[in-house]
N, C-alpha and C positions, 0 to 999 in steps of 0.2 A: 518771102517766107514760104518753107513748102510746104504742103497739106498736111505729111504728120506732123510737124511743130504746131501749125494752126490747130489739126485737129488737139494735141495736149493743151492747149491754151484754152480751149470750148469746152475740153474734156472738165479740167482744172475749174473753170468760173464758173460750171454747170456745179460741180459741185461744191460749191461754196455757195453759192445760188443756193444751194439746194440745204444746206445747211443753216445757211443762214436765215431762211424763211421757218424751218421747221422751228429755230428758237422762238419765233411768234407765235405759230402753231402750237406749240404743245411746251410752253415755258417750265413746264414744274418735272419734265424731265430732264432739261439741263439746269433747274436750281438745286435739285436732289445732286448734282455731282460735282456742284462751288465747293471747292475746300472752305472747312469750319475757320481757318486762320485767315483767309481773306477780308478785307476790311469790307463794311458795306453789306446790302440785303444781296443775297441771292440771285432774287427777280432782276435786281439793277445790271448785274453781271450777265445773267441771261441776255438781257436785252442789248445791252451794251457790244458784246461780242456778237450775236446774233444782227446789228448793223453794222459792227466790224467787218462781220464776214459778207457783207452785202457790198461794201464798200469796196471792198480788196476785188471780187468778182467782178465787179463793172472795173477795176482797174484792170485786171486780169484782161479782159474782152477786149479792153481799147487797145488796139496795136501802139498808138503814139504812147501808152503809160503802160503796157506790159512787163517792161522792165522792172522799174517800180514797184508792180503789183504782183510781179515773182517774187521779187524779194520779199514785201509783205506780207504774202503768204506761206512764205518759208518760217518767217517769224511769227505769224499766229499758228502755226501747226504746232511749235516749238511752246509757244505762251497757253496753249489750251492741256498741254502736257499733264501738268498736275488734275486738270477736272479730270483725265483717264486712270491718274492712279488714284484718285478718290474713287471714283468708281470700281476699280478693281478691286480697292479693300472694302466698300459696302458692300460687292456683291458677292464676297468670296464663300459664303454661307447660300447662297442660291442653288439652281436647280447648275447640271453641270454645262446644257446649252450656253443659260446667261452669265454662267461664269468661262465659258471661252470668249462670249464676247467681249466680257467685259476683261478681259487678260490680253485677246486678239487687237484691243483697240492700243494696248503698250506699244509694240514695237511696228504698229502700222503708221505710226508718224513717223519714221526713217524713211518709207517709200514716199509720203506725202510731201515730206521737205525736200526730199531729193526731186520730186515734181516737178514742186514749187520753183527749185530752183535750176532745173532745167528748162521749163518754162521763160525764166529770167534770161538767160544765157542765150538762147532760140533767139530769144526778142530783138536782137543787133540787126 
């Protein structure tokens, strides 16, 4: 593998790492963005995904299950979709900063899966 595929593979489960730890950290700002239709508390969801994403990143990191663990990250970019358009329609009354972020986080899962699954593809 050469160093920039390695590096997007470090890149990738750094931030997943990095995601997935903040759901610990600060859970009541990803239970504030569970869509209201979702079966179950909030907090379960938080937590749950926040070891999802812990998971996928140490798959992400192991060169023997990279493959794997692009793909699975291609599908939680894709499965966290809706908490971003919840949040796009809670925050669409905010200041107009947090409503680019919260609008900027829509179409930044296209570059994320495409990562994801360039990462996957690397991994041969």
């Amino acid at each position: 593998m050469r160093a920039r595929e390695r590096h997007a593979a470090v890149g990738l489960a750094t931030l997943l790492t990095t995601a997935g730890a903040l759901h610990f950290a600060v859970p009541r700002y990803f239970d504030a963005i569970v869509p209201g239709w979702v079966p179950g508390s909030p907090r379960s969801w938080t937590l749950v995904s926040g070891a999802v994403e812990l998971g996928v990143a140490v798959a992400v990191a192991v060169p023997r299950t990279r493959r794997l663990g692009g793909l699975a990250a291609a599908g939680l970019f894709a499965a966290v979709f809706p908490a971003n358009v919840q949040m796009a329609i809670d925050w669409r009354h905010r200041s107009p900063r947090e409503r680019a972020i919260a609008y900027g986080r829509l179409p930044l899962q296209v570059p994320l899966v495409l990562w994801a699954l360039r990462v996957r593809r690397d991994a041969l």
